[in-house]
VOGU-3710 file (C-alpha; in Angstrom, 3 decimals, decimal comma):
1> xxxxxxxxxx> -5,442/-0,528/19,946  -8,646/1,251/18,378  -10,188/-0,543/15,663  -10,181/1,029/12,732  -9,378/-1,645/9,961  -8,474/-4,893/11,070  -8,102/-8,435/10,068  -8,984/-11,419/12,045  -8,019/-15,505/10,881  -8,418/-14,730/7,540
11> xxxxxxxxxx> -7,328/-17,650/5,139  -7,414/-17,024/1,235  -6,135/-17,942/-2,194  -6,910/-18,510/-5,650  -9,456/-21,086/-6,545  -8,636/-24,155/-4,303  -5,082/-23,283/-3,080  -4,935/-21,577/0,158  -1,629/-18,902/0,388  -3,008/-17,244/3,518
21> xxxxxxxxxx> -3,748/-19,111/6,842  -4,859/-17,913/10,124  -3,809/-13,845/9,354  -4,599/-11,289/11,801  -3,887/-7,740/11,384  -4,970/-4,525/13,030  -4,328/-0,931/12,046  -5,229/1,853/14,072  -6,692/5,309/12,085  -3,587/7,634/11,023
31> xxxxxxxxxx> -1,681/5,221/11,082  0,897/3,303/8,315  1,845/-0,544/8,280  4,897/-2,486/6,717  4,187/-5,520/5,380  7,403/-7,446/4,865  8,420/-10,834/3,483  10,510/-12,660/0,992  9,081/-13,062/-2,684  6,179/-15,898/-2,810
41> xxxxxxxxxx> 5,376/-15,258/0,877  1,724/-14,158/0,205  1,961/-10,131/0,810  0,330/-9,321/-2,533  -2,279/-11,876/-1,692  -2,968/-10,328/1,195  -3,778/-6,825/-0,421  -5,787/-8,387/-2,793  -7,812/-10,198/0,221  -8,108/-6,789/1,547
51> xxxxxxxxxx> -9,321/-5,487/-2,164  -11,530/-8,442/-2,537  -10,246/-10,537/-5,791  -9,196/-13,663/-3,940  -11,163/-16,878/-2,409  -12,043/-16,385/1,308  -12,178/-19,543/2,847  -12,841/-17,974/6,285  -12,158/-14,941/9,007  -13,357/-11,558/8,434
61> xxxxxxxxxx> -12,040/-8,283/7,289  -13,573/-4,608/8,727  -13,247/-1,393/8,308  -14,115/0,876/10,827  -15,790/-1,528/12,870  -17,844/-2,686/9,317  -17,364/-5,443/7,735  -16,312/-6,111/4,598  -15,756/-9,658/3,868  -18,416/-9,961/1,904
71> xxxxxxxxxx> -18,521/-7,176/-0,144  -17,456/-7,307/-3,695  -14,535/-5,039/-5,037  -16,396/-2,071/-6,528  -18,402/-2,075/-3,069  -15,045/-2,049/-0,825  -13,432/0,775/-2,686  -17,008/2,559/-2,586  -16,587/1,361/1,577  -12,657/3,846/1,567
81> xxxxxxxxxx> -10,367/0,564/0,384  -7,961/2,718/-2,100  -5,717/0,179/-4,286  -2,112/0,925/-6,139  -1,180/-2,248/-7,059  1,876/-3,502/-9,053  0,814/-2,583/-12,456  0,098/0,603/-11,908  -3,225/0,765/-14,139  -3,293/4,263/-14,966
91> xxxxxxxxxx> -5,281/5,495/-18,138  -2,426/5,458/-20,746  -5,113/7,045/-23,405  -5,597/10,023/-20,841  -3,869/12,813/-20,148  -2,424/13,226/-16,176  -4,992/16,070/-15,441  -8,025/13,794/-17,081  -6,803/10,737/-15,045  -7,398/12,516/-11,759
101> xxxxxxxxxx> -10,282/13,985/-12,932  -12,266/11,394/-14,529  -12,180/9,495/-11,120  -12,404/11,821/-8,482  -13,986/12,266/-5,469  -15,593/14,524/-2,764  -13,253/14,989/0,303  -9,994/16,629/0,902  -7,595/14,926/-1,773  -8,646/16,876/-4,822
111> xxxxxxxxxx> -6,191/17,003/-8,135  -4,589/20,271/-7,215  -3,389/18,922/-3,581  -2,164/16,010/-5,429  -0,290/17,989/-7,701  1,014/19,850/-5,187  1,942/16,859/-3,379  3,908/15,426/-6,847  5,218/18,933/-8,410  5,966/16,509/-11,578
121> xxxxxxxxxx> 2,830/15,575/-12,588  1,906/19,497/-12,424  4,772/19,545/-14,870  3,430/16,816/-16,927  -0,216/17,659/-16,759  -1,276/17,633/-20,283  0,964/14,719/-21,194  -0,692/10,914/-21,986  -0,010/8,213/-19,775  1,890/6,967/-22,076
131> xxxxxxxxxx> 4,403/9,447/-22,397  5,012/9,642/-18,555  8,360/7,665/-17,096  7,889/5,137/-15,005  8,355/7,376/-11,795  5,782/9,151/-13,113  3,551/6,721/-13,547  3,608/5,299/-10,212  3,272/9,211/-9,072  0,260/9,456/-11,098
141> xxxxxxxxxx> -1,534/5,443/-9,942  -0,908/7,208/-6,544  -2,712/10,082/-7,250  -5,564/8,252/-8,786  -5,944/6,563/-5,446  -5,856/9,972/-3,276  -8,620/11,506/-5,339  -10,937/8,309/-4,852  -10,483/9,688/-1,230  -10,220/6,203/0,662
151> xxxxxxxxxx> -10,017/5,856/4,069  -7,263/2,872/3,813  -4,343/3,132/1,130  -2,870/0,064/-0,034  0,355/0,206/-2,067  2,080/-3,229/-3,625  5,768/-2,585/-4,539  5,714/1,213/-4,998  9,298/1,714/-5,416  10,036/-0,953/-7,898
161> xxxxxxxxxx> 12,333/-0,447/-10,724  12,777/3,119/-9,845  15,683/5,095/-10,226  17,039/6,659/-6,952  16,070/10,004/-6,925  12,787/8,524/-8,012  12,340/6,425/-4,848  13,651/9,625/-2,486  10,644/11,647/-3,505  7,819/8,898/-3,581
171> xxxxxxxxxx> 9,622/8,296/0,072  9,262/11,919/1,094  5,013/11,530/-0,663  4,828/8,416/1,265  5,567/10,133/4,654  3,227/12,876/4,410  0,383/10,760/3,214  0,516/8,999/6,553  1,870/11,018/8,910  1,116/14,304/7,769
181> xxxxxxxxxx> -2,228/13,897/6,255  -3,082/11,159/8,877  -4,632/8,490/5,848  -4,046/5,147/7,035  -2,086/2,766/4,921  -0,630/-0,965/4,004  3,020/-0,542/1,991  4,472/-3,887/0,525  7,854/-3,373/-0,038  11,026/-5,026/-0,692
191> xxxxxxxxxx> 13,233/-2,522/0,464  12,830/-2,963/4,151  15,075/-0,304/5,957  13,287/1,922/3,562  9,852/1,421/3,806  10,617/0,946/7,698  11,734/4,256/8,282  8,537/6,411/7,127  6,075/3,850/8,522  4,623/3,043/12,402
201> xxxxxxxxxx> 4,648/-0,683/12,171  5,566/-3,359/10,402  4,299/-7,186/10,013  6,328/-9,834/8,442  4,727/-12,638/6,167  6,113/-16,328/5,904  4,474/-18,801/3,976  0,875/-16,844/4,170  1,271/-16,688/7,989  2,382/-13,979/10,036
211> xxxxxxxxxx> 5,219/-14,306/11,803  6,270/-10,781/13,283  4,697/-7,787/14,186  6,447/-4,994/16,124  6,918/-0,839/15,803  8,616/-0,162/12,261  11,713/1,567/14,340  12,009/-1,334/16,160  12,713/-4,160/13,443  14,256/-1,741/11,582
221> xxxxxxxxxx> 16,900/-1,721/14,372  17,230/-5,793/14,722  19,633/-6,647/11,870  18,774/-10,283/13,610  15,204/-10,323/12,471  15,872/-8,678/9,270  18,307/-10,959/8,229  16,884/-14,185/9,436  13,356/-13,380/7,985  14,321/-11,084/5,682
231> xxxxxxxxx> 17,698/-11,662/4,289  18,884/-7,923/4,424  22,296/-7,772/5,935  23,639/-5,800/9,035  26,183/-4,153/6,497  23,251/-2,843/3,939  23,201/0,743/4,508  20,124/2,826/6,418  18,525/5,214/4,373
//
Protein backbone atom coordinates (compact mmCIF):
# COMPACT_ATOMS: atom_id res chain seq x y z
CA UNK A 1 0.00 0.00 0.00
CA UNK A 2 1.26 3.66 -0.93
CA UNK A 3 1.38 5.97 1.83
CA UNK A 4 -0.62 8.61 1.57
CA UNK A 5 -2.20 9.24 5.12
CA UNK A 6 -1.55 6.81 7.63
CA UNK A 7 -1.60 6.14 11.27
CA UNK A 8 0.90 4.25 13.22
CA UNK A 9 0.42 3.15 17.41
CA UNK A 10 -1.31 6.07 18.05
CA UNK A 11 -2.85 6.18 21.67
CA UNK A 12 -5.11 9.27 22.67
CA UNK A 13 -7.84 10.67 24.87
CA UNK A 14 -9.03 13.45 26.80
CA UNK A 15 -6.91 14.79 29.56
CA UNK A 16 -5.60 11.65 31.45
CA UNK A 17 -7.95 8.91 30.09
CA UNK A 18 -6.64 7.04 27.23
CA UNK A 19 -9.76 5.76 24.62
CA UNK A 20 -7.29 4.88 21.87
CA UNK A 21 -4.41 2.30 22.25
CA UNK A 22 -1.97 0.99 19.85
CA UNK A 23 -4.17 2.26 16.42
CA UNK A 24 -2.76 1.82 13.11
CA UNK A 25 -4.37 2.87 10.02
CA UNK A 26 -3.33 3.40 6.44
CA UNK A 27 -5.22 4.91 3.53
CA UNK A 28 -4.01 4.91 0.19
CA UNK A 29 -4.75 8.38 -2.15
CA UNK A 30 -8.35 8.04 -3.91
CA UNK A 31 -9.28 6.05 -1.76
CA UNK A 32 -12.44 5.86 1.06
CA UNK A 33 -12.33 4.03 4.58
CA UNK A 34 -15.19 2.67 6.92
CA UNK A 35 -14.67 3.07 10.25
CA UNK A 36 -17.08 0.85 12.16
CA UNK A 37 -17.88 0.12 15.80
CA UNK A 38 -20.52 0.05 18.43
CA UNK A 39 -21.35 3.44 20.31
CA UNK A 40 -18.46 4.35 23.01
CA UNK A 41 -15.90 2.38 20.95
CA UNK A 42 -13.62 5.44 20.29
CA UNK A 43 -14.40 6.19 16.36
CA UNK A 44 -15.16 9.87 16.99
CA UNK A 45 -12.02 9.99 19.04
CA UNK A 46 -10.22 8.83 16.48
CA UNK A 47 -11.28 11.65 13.94
CA UNK A 48 -10.65 14.06 16.36
CA UNK A 49 -6.93 12.51 16.84
CA UNK A 50 -6.74 12.86 13.20
CA UNK A 51 -8.15 16.71 13.52
CA UNK A 52 -5.92 17.33 16.42
CA UNK A 53 -8.28 18.22 19.62
CA UNK A 54 -7.37 15.21 21.72
CA UNK A 55 -4.20 14.22 24.08
CA UNK A 56 -1.54 12.23 22.15
CA UNK A 57 0.16 10.15 24.42
CA UNK A 58 2.25 8.58 21.61
CA UNK A 59 2.54 7.20 17.73
CA UNK A 60 2.39 9.46 14.88
CA UNK A 61 -0.05 10.58 12.32
CA UNK A 62 1.13 11.69 8.41
CA UNK A 63 -0.10 12.86 5.63
CA UNK A 64 1.48 12.31 2.56
CA UNK A 65 4.51 11.05 3.97
CA UNK A 66 4.42 14.48 6.50
CA UNK A 67 3.78 14.42 9.65
CA UNK A 68 1.34 15.83 11.50
CA UNK A 69 1.31 14.85 15.03
CA UNK A 70 2.40 17.78 16.15
CA UNK A 71 0.69 20.25 14.43
CA UNK A 72 -2.11 22.13 15.96
CA UNK A 73 -5.71 22.09 14.37
CA UNK A 74 -5.75 25.28 12.29
CA UNK A 75 -2.21 23.99 10.94
CA UNK A 76 -3.63 20.34 9.95
CA UNK A 77 -6.61 21.65 8.08
CA UNK A 78 -4.12 24.33 6.48
CA UNK A 79 -1.85 20.67 5.89
CA UNK A 80 -5.55 19.12 3.54
CA UNK A 81 -7.28 17.50 6.98
CA UNK A 82 -11.08 18.56 5.96
CA UNK A 83 -13.51 17.94 9.12
CA UNK A 84 -17.59 17.35 9.12
CA UNK A 85 -18.12 16.40 12.38
CA UNK A 86 -21.38 15.58 14.27
CA UNK A 87 -22.65 18.99 14.82
CA UNK A 88 -22.50 20.09 11.70
CA UNK A 89 -21.14 23.76 12.51
CA UNK A 90 -22.36 25.56 9.65
CA UNK A 91 -22.83 29.47 9.84
CA UNK A 92 -26.56 29.62 10.87
CA UNK A 93 -26.27 33.70 10.54
CA UNK A 94 -25.14 33.12 6.79
CA UNK A 95 -26.76 32.50 3.92
CA UNK A 96 -25.79 28.89 1.92
CA UNK A 97 -23.98 30.85 -0.93
CA UNK A 98 -21.96 33.12 1.87
CA UNK A 99 -21.09 29.89 3.82
CA UNK A 100 -19.19 28.46 0.88
CA UNK A 101 -17.89 31.54 0.07
CA UNK A 102 -16.61 33.04 3.12
CA UNK A 103 -14.33 29.89 3.48
CA UNK A 104 -13.21 28.89 0.29
CA UNK A 105 -10.37 27.81 -1.30
CA UNK A 106 -8.09 27.57 -4.42
CA UNK A 107 -8.34 24.09 -6.13
CA UNK A 108 -10.98 22.23 -7.93
CA UNK A 109 -14.00 22.15 -5.34
CA UNK A 110 -15.31 25.64 -5.88
CA UNK A 111 -19.15 26.60 -4.71
CA UNK A 112 -20.67 26.05 -8.10
CA UNK A 113 -19.28 22.24 -8.35
CA UNK A 114 -20.62 21.87 -4.97
CA UNK A 115 -23.83 23.04 -5.90
CA UNK A 116 -23.89 21.05 -8.64
CA UNK A 117 -22.93 18.19 -6.65
CA UNK A 118 -26.11 19.03 -3.98
CA UNK A 119 -28.83 20.54 -6.58
CA UNK A 120 -30.65 21.57 -3.10
CA UNK A 121 -28.50 23.89 -1.78
CA UNK A 122 -28.57 25.63 -5.42
CA UNK A 123 -32.24 25.69 -4.53
CA UNK A 124 -31.69 27.08 -1.18
CA UNK A 125 -28.89 29.44 -1.95
CA UNK A 126 -30.01 32.63 -0.48
CA UNK A 127 -31.64 30.97 2.51
CA UNK A 128 -29.89 31.28 6.34
CA UNK A 129 -28.57 28.37 7.91
CA UNK A 130 -31.08 28.47 9.94
CA UNK A 131 -33.84 28.01 7.75
CA UNK A 132 -32.21 24.92 6.01
CA UNK A 133 -33.61 21.19 7.17
CA UNK A 134 -31.48 19.12 8.65
CA UNK A 135 -30.57 17.26 5.30
CA UNK A 136 -29.67 20.35 4.25
CA UNK A 137 -27.58 21.21 6.69
CA UNK A 138 -25.43 18.29 6.65
CA UNK A 139 -25.42 18.97 2.62
CA UNK A 140 -24.21 22.34 3.27
CA UNK A 141 -21.22 21.25 6.51
CA UNK A 142 -20.22 19.00 3.51
CA UNK A 143 -19.84 21.56 1.20
CA UNK A 144 -18.01 23.79 3.55
CA UNK A 145 -15.45 21.04 3.76
CA UNK A 146 -15.08 20.54 -0.24
CA UNK A 147 -14.39 24.22 -0.76
CA UNK A 148 -11.54 24.21 2.02
CA UNK A 149 -10.19 21.77 -0.71
CA UNK A 150 -8.54 19.08 1.71
CA UNK A 151 -6.71 16.38 0.65
CA UNK A 152 -8.36 13.91 3.43
CA UNK A 153 -12.25 14.17 4.21
CA UNK A 154 -13.37 13.11 7.46
CA UNK A 155 -17.11 12.67 8.09
CA UNK A 156 -18.56 11.62 11.83
CA UNK A 157 -22.16 10.26 11.53
CA UNK A 158 -23.25 11.89 8.25
CA UNK A 159 -26.45 10.19 7.89
CA UNK A 160 -27.81 10.65 11.31
CA UNK A 161 -31.34 11.48 11.94
CA UNK A 162 -32.02 11.76 8.32
CA UNK A 163 -35.00 10.93 6.61
CA UNK A 164 -34.61 8.26 3.83
CA UNK A 165 -34.59 9.93 0.78
CA UNK A 166 -32.24 12.22 2.63
CA UNK A 167 -29.63 9.50 3.29
CA UNK A 168 -30.09 8.06 -0.62
CA UNK A 169 -28.73 11.29 -2.00
CA UNK A 170 -25.89 12.14 0.60
CA UNK A 171 -25.15 8.20 -0.35
CA UNK A 172 -25.12 8.88 -4.07
CA UNK A 173 -22.63 12.60 -2.93
CA UNK A 174 -20.69 10.28 -0.85
CA UNK A 175 -19.78 7.95 -3.80
CA UNK A 176 -18.68 10.45 -6.17
CA UNK A 177 -16.60 12.33 -3.70
CA UNK A 178 -14.43 9.25 -3.43
CA UNK A 179 -14.65 7.40 -6.26
CA UNK A 180 -15.45 9.77 -8.79
CA UNK A 181 -13.54 12.75 -7.74
CA UNK A 182 -10.76 10.46 -6.28
CA UNK A 183 -10.61 12.71 -2.58
CA UNK A 184 -9.64 10.38 -0.02
CA UNK A 185 -11.84 9.94 2.98
CA UNK A 186 -12.66 8.49 6.73
CA UNK A 187 -16.79 7.88 7.09
CA UNK A 188 -17.99 6.95 10.71
CA UNK A 189 -21.12 5.48 10.40
CA UNK A 190 -23.63 3.49 12.12
CA UNK A 191 -25.32 2.15 9.32
CA UNK A 192 -22.83 -0.42 8.24
CA UNK A 193 -24.22 -2.21 5.04
CA UNK A 194 -24.65 1.35 4.00
CA UNK A 195 -21.66 3.08 4.43
CA UNK A 196 -19.98 -0.36 3.28
CA UNK A 197 -21.30 -0.36 -0.01
CA UNK A 198 -19.90 3.13 -1.45
CA UNK A 199 -16.57 2.76 0.38
CA UNK A 200 -13.06 0.56 -0.42
CA UNK A 201 -12.35 -0.53 3.08
CA UNK A 202 -13.46 -0.69 6.22
CA UNK A 203 -11.79 -0.91 9.91
CA UNK A 204 -13.67 -1.88 12.92
CA UNK A 205 -13.03 -0.19 16.44
CA UNK A 206 -13.43 -2.06 19.89
CA UNK A 207 -12.64 -0.50 22.96
CA UNK A 208 -10.11 2.19 21.17
CA UNK A 209 -8.32 -0.76 19.48
CA UNK A 210 -8.69 -2.02 16.15
CA UNK A 211 -9.88 -5.12 15.68
CA UNK A 212 -10.70 -5.66 11.84
CA UNK A 213 -9.63 -4.37 8.77
CA UNK A 214 -10.58 -5.91 5.40
CA UNK A 215 -12.09 -4.58 1.72
CA UNK A 216 -15.58 -2.82 2.49
CA UNK A 217 -17.28 -5.62 0.01
CA UNK A 218 -15.83 -8.08 1.93
CA UNK A 219 -17.26 -7.48 5.59
CA UNK A 220 -20.09 -6.26 4.10
CA UNK A 221 -20.63 -9.87 2.91
CA UNK A 222 -19.76 -11.68 6.48
CA UNK A 223 -23.08 -11.35 8.37
CA UNK A 224 -20.58 -13.30 11.01
CA UNK A 225 -18.37 -10.33 11.58
CA UNK A 226 -21.07 -7.87 11.35
CA UNK A 227 -23.07 -9.34 13.81
CA UNK A 228 -20.52 -10.43 16.30
CA UNK A 229 -18.71 -6.97 16.22
CA UNK A 230 -21.29 -5.13 15.03
CA UNK A 231 -24.63 -6.35 16.05
CA UNK A 232 -26.36 -5.93 12.55
CA UNK A 233 -28.26 -9.04 11.74
CA UNK A 234 -28.05 -11.44 8.66
CA UNK A 235 -31.87 -10.59 8.13
CA UNK A 236 -31.27 -6.54 8.02
CA UNK A 237 -31.74 -5.73 4.51
CA UNK A 238 -28.70 -4.56 1.89
CA UNK A 239 -29.12 -1.32 0.56
Amino acid sequence: MSEFFAIERLTAGYGEAKVLSDVSLAIEEGHSLALLGRNGMGKTTLLNSIVGVTRRFGGSIRLQGRDISALRPDQRAHAGIGWVPQERNIFRSLTVDENLTVVARPGPWTPANVFGLFPRLAERRRNLGTQLLGGEQQMLAIGRALVLNPRLLLLDEPLEGLAPIIVQELLAALRRISREEGLASIVVEQNARKILAITDHAAILQRGCVVHRDESRALRADAGLLETFLGVTASAAPI
